[in-house]
MIDOSE-1310 file (N, C-alpha, C; in nm, 2 decimals, decimal comma, always signed):
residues 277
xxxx	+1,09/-0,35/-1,72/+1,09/-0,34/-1,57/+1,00/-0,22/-1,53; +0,86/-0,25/-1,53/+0,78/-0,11/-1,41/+0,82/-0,13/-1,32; +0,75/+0,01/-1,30/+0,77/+0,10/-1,14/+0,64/+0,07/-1,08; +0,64/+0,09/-0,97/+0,49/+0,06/-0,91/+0,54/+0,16/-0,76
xxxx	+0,47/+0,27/-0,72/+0,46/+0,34/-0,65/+0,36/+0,31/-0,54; +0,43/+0,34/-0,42/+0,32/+0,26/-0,31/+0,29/+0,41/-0,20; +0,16/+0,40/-0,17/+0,16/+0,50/-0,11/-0,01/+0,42/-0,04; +0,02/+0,45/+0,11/-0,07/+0,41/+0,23/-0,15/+0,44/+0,36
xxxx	-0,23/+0,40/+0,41/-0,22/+0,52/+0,56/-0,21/+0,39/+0,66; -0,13/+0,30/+0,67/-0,14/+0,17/+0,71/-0,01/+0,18/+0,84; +0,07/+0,26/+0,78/+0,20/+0,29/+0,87/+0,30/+0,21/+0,84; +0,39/+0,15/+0,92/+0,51/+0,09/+0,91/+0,55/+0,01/+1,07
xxxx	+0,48/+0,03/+1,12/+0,47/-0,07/+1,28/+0,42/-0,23/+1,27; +0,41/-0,28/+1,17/+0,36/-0,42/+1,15/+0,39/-0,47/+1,00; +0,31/-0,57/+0,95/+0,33/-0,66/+0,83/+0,32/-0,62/+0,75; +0,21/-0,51/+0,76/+0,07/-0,52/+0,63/+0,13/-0,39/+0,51
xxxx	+0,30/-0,36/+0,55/+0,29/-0,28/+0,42/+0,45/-0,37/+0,33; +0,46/-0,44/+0,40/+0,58/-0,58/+0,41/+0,46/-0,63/+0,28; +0,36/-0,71/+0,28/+0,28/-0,78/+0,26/+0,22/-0,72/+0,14; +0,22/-0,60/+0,14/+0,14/-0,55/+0,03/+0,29/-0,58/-0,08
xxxx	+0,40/-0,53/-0,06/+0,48/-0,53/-0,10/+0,50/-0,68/-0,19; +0,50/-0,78/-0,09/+0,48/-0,94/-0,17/+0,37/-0,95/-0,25; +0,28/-0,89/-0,21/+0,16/-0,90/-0,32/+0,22/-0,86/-0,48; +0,28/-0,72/-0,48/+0,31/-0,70/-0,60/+0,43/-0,76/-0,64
xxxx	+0,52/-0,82/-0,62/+0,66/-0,90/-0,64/+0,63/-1,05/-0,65; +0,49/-1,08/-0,62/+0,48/-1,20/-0,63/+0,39/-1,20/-0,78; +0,30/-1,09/-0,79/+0,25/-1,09/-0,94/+0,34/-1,01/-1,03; +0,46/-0,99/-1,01/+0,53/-0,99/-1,12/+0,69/-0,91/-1,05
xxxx	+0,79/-1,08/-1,02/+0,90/-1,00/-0,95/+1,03/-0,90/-0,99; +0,98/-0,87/-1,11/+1,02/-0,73/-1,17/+0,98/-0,61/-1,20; +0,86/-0,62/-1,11/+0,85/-0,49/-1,06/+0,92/-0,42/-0,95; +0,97/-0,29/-0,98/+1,05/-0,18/-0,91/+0,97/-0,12/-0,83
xxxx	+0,96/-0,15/-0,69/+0,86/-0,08/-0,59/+0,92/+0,04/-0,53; +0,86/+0,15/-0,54/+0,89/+0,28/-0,49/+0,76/+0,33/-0,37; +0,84/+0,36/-0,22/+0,75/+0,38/-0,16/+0,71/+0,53/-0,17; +0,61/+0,61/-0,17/+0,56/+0,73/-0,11/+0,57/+0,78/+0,00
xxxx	+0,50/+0,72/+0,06/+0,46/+0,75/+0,23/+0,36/+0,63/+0,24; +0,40/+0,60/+0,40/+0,29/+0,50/+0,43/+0,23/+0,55/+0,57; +0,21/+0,68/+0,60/+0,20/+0,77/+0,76/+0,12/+0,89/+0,71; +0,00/+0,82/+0,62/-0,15/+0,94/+0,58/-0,24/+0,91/+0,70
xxxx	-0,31/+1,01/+0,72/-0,44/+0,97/+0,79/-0,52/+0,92/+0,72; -0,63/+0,84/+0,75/-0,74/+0,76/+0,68/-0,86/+0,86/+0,66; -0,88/+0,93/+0,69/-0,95/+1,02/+0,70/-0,94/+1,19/+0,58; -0,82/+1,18/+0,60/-0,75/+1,29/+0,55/-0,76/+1,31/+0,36
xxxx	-0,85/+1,27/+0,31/-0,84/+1,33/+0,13/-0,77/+1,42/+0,09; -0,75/+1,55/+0,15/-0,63/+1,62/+0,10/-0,54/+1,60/+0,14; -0,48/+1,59/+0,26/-0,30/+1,56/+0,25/-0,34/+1,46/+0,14; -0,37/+1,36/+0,15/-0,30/+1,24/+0,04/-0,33/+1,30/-0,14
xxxx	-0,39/+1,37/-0,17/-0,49/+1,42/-0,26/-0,35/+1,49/-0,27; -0,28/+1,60/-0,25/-0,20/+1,64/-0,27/-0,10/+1,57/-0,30; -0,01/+1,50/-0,13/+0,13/+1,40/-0,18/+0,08/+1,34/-0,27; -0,01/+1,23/-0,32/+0,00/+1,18/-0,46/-0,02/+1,23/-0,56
xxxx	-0,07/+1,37/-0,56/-0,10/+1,41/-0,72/+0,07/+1,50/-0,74; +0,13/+1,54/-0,63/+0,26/+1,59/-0,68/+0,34/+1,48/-0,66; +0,39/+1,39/-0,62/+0,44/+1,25/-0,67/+0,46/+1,17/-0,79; +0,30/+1,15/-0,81/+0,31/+1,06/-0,91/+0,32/+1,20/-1,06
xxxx	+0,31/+1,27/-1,08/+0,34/+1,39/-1,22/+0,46/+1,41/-1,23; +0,56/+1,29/-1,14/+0,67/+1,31/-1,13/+0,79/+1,18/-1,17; +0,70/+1,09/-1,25/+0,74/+0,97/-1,26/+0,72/+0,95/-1,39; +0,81/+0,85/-1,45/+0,79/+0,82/-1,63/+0,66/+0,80/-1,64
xxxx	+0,67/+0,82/-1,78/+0,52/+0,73/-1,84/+0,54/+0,64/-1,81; +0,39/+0,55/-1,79/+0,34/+0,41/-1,78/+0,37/+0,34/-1,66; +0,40/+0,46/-1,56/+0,45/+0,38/-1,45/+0,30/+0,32/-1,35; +0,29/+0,23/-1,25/+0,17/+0,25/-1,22/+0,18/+0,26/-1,06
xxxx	+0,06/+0,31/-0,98/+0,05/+0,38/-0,87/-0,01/+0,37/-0,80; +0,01/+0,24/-0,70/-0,06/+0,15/-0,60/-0,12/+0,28/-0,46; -0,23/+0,28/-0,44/-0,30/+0,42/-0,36/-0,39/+0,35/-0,27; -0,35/+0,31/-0,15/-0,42/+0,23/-0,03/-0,48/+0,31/+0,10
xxxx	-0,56/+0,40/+0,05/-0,61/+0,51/+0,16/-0,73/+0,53/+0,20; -0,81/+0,47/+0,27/-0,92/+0,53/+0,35/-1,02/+0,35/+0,27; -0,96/+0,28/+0,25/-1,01/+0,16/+0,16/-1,14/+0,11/+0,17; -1,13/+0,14/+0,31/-1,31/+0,09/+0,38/-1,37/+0,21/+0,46
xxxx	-1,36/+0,30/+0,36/-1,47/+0,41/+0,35/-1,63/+0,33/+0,40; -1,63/+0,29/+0,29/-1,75/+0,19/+0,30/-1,72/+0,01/+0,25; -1,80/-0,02/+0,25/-1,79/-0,19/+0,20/-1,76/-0,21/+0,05; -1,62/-0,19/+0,02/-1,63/-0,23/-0,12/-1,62/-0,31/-0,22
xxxx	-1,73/-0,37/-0,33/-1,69/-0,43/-0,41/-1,65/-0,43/-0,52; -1,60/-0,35/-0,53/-1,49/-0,33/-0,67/-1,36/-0,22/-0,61; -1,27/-0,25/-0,70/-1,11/-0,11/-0,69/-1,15/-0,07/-0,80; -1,08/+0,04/-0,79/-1,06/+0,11/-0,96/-0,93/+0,09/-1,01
xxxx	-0,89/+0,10/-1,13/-0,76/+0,12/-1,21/-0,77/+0,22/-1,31; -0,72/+0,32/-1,33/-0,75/+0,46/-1,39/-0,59/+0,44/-1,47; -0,66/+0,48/-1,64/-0,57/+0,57/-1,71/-0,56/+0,72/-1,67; -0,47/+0,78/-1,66/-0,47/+0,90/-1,71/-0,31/+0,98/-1,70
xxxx	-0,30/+1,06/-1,81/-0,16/+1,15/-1,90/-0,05/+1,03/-1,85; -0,08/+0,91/-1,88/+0,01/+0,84/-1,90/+0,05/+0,75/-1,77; -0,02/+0,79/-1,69/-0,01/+0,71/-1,55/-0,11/+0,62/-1,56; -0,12/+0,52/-1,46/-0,17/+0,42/-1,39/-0,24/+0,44/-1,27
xxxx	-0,33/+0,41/-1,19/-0,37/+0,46/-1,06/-0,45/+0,37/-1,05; -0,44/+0,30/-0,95/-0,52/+0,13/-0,88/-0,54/+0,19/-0,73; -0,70/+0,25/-0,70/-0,70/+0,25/-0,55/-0,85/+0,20/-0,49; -0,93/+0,22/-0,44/-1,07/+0,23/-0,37/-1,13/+0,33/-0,44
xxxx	-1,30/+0,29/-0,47/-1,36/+0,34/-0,54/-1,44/+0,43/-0,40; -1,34/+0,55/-0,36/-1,40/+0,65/-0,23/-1,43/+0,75/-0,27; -1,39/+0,82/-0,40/-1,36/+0,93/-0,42/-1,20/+1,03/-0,45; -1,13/+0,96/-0,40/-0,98/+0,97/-0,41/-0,91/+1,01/-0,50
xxxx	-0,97/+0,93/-0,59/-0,94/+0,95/-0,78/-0,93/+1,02/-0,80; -1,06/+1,12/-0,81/-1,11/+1,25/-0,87/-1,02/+1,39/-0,76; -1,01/+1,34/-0,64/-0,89/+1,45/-0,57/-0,80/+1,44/-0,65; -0,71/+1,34/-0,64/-0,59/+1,36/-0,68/-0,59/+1,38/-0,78
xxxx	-0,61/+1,36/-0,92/-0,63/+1,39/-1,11/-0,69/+1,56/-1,09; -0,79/+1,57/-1,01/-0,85/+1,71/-1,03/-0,94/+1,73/-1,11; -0,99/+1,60/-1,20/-1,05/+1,62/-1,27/-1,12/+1,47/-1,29; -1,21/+1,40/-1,41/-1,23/+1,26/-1,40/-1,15/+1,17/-1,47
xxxx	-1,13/+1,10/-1,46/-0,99/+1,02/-1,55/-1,03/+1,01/-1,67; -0,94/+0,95/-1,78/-0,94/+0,95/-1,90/-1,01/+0,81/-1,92; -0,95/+0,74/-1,84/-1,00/+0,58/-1,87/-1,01/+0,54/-1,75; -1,12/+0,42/-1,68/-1,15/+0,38/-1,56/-1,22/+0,31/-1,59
xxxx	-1,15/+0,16/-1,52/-1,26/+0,00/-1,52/-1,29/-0,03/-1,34; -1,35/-0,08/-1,32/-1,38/-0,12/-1,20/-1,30/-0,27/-1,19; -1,23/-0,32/-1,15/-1,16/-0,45/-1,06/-1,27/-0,50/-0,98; -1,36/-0,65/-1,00/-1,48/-0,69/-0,89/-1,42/-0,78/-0,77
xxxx	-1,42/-0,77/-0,64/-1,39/-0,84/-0,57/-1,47/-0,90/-0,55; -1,41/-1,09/-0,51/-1,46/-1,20/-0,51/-1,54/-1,22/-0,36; -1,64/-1,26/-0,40/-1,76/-1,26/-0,25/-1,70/-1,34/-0,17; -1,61/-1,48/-0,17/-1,59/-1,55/-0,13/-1,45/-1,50/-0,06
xxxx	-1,43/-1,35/-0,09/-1,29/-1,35/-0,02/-1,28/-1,28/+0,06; -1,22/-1,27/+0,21/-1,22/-1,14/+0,28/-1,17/-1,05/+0,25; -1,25/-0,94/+0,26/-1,16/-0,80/+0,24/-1,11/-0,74/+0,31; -0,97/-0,74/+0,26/-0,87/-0,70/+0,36/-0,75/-0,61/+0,25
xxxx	-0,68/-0,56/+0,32/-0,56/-0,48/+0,27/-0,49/-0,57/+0,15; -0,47/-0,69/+0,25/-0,39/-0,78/+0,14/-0,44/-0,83/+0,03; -0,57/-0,84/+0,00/-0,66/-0,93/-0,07/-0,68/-0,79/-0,20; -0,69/-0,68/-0,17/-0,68/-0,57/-0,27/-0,57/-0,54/-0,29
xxxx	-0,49/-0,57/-0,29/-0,32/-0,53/-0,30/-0,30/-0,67/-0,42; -0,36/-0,75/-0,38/-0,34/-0,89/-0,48/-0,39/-0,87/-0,60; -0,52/-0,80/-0,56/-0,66/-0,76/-0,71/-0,55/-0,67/-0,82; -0,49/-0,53/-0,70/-0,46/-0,42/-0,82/-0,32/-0,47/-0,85
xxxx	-0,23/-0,58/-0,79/-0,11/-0,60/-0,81/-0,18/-0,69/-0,99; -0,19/-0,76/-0,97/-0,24/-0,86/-1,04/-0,29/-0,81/-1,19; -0,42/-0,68/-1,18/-0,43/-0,60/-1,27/-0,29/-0,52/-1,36; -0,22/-0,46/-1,26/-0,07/-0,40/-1,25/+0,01/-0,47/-1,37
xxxx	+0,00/-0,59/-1,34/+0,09/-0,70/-1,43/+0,04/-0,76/-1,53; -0,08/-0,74/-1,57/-0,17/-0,74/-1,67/-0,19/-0,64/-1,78; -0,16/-0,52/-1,73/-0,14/-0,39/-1,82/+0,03/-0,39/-1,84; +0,12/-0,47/-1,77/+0,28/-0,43/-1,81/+0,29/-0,54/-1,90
xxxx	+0,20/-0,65/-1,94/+0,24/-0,74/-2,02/+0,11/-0,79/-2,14; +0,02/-0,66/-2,15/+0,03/-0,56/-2,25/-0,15/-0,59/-2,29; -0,20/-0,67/-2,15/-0,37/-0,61/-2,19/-0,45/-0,51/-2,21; -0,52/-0,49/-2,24/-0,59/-0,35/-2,28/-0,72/-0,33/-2,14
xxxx	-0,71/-0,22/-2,08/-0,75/-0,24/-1,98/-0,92/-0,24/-1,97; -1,01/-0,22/-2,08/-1,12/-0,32/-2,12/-1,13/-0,50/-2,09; -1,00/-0,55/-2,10/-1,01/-0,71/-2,10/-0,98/-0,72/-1,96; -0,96/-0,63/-1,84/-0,96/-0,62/-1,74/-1,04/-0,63/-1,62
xxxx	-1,09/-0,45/-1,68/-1,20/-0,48/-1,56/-1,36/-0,40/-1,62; -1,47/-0,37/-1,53/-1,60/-0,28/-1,63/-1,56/-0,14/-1,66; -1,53/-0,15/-1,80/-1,58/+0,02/-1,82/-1,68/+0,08/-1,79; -1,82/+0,05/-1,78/-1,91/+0,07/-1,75/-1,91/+0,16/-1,65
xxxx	-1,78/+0,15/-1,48/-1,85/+0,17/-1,40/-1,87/+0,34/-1,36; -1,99/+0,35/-1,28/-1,98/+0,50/-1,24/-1,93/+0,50/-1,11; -1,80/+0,60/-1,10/-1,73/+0,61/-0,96/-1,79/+0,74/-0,85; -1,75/+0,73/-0,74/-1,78/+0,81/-0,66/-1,67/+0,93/-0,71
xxxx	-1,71/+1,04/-0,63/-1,64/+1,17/-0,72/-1,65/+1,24/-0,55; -1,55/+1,31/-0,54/-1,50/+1,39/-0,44/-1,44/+1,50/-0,51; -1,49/+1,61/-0,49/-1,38/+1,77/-0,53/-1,27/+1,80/-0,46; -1,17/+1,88/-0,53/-1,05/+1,88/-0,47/-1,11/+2,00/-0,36
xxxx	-1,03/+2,06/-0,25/-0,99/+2,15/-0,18/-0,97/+2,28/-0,26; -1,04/+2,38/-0,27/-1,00/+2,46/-0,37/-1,02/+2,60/-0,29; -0,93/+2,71/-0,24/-0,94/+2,82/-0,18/-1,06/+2,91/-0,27; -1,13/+2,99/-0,16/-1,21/+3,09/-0,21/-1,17/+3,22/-0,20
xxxx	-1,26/+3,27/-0,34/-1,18/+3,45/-0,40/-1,24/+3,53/-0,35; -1,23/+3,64/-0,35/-1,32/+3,80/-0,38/-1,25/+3,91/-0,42; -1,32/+4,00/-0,49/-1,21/+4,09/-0,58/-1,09/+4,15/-0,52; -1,09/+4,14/-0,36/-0,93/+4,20/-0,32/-0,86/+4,09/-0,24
xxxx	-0,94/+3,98/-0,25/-0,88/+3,90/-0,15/-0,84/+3,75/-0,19; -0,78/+3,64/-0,11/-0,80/+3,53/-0,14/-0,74/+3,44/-0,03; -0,88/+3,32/-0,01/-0,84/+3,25/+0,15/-0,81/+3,09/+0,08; -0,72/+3,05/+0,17/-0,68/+2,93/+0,15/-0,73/+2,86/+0,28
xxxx	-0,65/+2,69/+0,28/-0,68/+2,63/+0,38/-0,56/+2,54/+0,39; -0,51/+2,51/+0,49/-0,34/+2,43/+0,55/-0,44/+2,33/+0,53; -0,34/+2,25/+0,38/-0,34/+2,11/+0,36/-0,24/+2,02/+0,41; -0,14/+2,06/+0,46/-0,02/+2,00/+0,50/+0,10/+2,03/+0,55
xxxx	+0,13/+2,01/+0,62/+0,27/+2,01/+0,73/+0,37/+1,92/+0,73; +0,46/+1,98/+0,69/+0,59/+1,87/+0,63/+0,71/+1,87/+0,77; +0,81/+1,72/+0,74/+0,87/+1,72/+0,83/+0,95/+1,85/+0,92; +0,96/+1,91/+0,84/+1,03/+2,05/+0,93/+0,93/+2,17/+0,97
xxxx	+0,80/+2,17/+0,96/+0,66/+2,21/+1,01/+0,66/+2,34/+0,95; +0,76/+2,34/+0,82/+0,67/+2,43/+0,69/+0,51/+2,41/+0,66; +0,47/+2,49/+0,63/+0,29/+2,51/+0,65/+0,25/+2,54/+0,47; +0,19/+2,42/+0,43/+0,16/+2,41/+0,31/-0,03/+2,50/+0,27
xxxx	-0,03/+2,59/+0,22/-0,17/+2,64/+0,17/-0,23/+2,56/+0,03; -0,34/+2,59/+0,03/-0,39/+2,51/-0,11/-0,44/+2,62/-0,18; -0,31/+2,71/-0,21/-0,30/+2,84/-0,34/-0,23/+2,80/-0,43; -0,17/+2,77/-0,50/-0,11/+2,76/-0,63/-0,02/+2,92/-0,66
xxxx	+0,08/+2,92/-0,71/+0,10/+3,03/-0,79/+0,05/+3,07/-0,88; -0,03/+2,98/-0,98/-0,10/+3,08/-1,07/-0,21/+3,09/-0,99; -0,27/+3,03/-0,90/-0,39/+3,13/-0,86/-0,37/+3,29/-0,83; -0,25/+3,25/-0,73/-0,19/+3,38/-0,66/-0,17/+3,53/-0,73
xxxx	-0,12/+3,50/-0,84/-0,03/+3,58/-0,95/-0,22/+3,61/-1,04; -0,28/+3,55/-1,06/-0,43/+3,55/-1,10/-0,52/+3,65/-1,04; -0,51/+3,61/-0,95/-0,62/+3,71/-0,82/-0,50/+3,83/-0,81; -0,37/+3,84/-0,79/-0,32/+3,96/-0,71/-0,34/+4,07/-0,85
xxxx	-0,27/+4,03/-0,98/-0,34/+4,14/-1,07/-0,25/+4,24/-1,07; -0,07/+4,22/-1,01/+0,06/+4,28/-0,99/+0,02/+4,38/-0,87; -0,05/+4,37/-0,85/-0,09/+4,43/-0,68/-0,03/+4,43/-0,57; -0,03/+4,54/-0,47/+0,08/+4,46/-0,33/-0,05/+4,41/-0,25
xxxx	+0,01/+4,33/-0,15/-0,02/+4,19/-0,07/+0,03/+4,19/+0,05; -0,07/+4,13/+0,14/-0,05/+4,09/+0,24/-0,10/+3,94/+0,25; +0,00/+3,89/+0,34/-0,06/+3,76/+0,43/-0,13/+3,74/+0,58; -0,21/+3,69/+0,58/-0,26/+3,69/+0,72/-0,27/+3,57/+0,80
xxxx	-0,25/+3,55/+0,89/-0,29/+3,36/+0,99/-0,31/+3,41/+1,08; -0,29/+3,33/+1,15/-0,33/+3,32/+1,33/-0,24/+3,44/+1,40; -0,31/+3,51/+1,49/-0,21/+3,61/+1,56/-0,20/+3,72/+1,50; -0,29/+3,77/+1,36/-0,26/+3,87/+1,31/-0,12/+3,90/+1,27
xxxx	-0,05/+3,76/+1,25/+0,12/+3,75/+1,21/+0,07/+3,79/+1,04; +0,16/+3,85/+0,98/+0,16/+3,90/+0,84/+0,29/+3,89/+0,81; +0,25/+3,83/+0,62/+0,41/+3,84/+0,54/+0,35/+3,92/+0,43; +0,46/+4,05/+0,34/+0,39/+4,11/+0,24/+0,49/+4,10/+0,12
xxxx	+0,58/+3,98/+0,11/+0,65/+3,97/+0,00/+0,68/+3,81/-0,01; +0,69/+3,80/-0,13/+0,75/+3,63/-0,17/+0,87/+3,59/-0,15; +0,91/+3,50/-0,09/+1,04/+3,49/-0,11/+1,13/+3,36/-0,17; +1,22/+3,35/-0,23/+1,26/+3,25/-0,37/+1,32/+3,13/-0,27
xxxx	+1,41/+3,15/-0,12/+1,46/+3,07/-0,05/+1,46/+3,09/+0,07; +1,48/+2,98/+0,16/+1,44/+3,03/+0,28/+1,59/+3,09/+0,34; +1,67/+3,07/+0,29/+1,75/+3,21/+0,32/+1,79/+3,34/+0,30; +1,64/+3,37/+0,21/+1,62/+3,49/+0,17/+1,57/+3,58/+0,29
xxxx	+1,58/+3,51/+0,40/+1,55/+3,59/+0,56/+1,67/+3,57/+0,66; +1,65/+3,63/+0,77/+1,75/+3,59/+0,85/+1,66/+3,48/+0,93; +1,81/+3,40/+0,98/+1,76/+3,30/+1,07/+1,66/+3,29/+1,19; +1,52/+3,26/+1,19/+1,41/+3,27/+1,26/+1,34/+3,34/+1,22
xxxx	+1,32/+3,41/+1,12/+1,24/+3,50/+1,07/+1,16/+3,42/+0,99; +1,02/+3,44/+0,98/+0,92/+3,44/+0,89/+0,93/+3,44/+0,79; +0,83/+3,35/+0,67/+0,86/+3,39/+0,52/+0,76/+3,34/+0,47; +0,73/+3,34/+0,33/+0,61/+3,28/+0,24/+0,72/+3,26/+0,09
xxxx	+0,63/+3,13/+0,07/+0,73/+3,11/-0,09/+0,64/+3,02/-0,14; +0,68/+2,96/-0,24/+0,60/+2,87/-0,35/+0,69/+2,76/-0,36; +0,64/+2,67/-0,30/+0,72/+2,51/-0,26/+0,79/+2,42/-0,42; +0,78/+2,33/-0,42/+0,85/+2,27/-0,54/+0,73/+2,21/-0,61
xxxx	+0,62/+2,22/-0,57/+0,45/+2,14/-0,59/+0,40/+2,29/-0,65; +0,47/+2,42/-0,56/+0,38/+2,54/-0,64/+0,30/+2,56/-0,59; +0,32/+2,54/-0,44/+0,21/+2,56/-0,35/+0,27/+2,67/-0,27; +0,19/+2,77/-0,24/+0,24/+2,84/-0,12/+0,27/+2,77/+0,06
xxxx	+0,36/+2,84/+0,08/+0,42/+2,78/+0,18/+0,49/+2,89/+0,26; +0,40/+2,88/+0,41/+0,47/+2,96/+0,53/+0,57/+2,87/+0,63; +0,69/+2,96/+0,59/+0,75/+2,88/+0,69/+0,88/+2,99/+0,75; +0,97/+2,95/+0,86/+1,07/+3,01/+0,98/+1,17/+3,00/+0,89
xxxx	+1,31/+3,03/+0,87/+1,43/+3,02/+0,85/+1,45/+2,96/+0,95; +1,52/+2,81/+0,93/+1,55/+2,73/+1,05/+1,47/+2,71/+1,13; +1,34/+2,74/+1,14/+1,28/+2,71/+1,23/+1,11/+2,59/+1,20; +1,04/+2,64/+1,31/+0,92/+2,58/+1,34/+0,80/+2,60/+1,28
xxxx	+0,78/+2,66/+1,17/+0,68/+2,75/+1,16/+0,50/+2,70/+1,25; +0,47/+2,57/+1,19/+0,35/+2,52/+1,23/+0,34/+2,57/+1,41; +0,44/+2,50/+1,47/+0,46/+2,55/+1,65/+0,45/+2,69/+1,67; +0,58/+2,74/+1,61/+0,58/+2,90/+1,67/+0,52/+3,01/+1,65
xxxx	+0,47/+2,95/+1,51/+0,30/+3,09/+1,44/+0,20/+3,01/+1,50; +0,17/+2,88/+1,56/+0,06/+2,87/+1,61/-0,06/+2,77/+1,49; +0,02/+2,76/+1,39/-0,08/+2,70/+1,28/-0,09/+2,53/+1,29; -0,18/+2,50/+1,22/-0,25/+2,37/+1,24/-0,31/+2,32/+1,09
xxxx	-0,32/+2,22/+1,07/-0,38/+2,17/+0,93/-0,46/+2,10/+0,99; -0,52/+2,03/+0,94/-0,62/+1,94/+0,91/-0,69/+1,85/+1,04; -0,78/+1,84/+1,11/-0,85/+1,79/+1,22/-0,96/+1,76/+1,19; -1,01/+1,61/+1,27/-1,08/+1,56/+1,28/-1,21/+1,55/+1,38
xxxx	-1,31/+1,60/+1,38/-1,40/+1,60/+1,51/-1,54/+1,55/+1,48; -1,54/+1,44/+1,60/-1,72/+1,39/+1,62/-1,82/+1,49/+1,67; -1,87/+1,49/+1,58/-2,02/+1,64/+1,60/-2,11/+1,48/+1,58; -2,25/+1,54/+1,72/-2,35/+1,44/+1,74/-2,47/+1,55/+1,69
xxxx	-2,59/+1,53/+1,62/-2,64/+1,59/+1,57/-2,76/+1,55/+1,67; -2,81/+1,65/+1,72/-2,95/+1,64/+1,83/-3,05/+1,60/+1,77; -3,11/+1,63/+1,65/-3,21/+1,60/+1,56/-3,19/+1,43/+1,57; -3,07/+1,39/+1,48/-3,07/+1,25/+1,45/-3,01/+1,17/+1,54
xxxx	-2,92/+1,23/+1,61/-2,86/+1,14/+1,71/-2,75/+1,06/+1,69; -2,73/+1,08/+1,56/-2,61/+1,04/+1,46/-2,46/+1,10/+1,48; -2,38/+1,03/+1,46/-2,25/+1,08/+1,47/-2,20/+1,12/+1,37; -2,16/+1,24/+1,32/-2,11/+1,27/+1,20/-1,94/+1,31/+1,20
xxxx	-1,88/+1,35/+1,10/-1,77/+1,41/+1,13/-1,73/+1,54/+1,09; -1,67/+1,57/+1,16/-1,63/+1,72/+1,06/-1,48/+1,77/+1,08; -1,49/+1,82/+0,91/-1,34/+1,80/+0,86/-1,31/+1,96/+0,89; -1,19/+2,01/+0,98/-1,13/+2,13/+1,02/-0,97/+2,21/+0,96
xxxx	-1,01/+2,30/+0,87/-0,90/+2,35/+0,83/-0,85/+2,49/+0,88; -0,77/+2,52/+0,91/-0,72/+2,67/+0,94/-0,70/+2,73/+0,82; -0,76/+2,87/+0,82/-0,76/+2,91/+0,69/-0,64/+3,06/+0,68; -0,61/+3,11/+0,57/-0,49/+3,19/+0,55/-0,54/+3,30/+0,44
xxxx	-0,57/+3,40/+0,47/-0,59/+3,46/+0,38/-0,47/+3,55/+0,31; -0,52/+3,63/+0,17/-0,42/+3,71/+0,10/-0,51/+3,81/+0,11; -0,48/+3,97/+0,15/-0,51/+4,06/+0,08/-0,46/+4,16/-0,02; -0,53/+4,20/-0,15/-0,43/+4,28/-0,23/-0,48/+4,41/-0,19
x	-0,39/+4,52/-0,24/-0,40/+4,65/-0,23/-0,34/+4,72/-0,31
């Protein structure tokens, strides 16, 4: 009995994650579907780049990990299906991969979609379900799809150093509007060098110590800690933090370029710095 992990930016207001769902129960109705999230932006590479890469590191071996985000980047004809440390990963060949792994996968075939078929959510949900049930009943994922192929590659989000300092960027805002950085603790513990520290954001608000829980403050007070992902994270005792410090993650904006006349986009992070001393 696999697992198949579903994760989307499609939402939950209509069919189409109902439907994705039949897709994979119809190629094999013993599969255990586990949802993620289906409420990513399409746009967004790191939130999702994050929730799936701490997600799925968190599931048995051989489970596999249906990833339906940003699909029609461009016009595609092929999915991917990626080995790697024992996972499974079936998404769009956008770049997405290489966010979430952090690196290039261990094994990766290309899935070709049929000219004759429309491409749509459901029609790739059928491809990687299909593949899915093909590796649980015990093909080798060569007799699947092209090794051959060369994927698009996207870098992760990765904060910038300098000898006393280090800036991040809010990847994510969780339901209680804890404020997720893209620091790590070993970066943190790496650059600080047993040093004292400060934090800085918006408003010249500062925290200069870590703390293990969020009731290691009094209620409404401010804090910084290292989340269960090992990410640093600003957040209120009971409170709001994203609202009441003023912080903001990830935004989307149309910049028209005068030269070309082109519409481009640009991707907006609030950034957080550390200083040591």
């Amino acid at each position: 009995m696999a697992i198949v992990t579903f994760t989307s930016d499609v939402g939950t207001g209509d069919f189409v994650t109902a439907a994705v769902k039949g897709q994979l129960l119809h190629a094999n109705p013993s599969f255990t579907i586990i949802d993620i999230t289906h409420n990513l932006s399409p746009f967004n590479f790191f939130r999702t780049a994050y929730v799936c890469k701490n997600a799925i590191k968190n599931f048995p071996p051989g489970s596999f990990h249906l990833i339906l985000v940003n699909v029609f980047d461009e016009k595609p004809h092929h999915l991917l299906l990626a080995q790697h440390n024992d996972q499974y990963i079936g998404c769009a060949d956008n770049g997405l991969l290489t966010m979430v792994l952090e690196e290039l996968p261990q094994k990766v075939v290309a899935l070709p979609l049929q000219k004759n078929r429309q491409k749509n959510i459901i029609y790739c949900a059928e491809v990687l379900a299909t593949a899915f049930n093909d590796l649980a009943n015990g093909k080798q994922m060569e007799d699947i799809g092209n090794a051959g192929v060369s994927i698009s590659v996207k870098n992760p989000l990765k904060p910038t150093l300098g000898p006393n300092w280090i800036e991040g960027q809010i990847i994510f805002i969780d339901n209680f509007e804890n404020v997720v950085v893209n620091i790590t603790k070993e970066e943190f513990e790496e650059q600080r060098k047993d040093r004292g520290f400060k934090i800085v954001f918006r408003r010249d608000d500062e925290i200069d110590k870590i703390s293990e829980t969020y009731a290691d403050v009094q209620q409404g007070e401010k804090l910084a800690l290292f989340n269960a992902a090992g990410y640093l994270e600003i957040a209120i005792n009971k409170g709001n933090a994203a609202g009441l410090l003023g912080l903001q993650g990830f935004s989307e904006r149309q910049h028209q370029s005068i030269q070309s006349q082109d519409f481009k986009k640009l991707f907006i992070y609030q950034t957080v710095k550390i200083f040591f001393q």
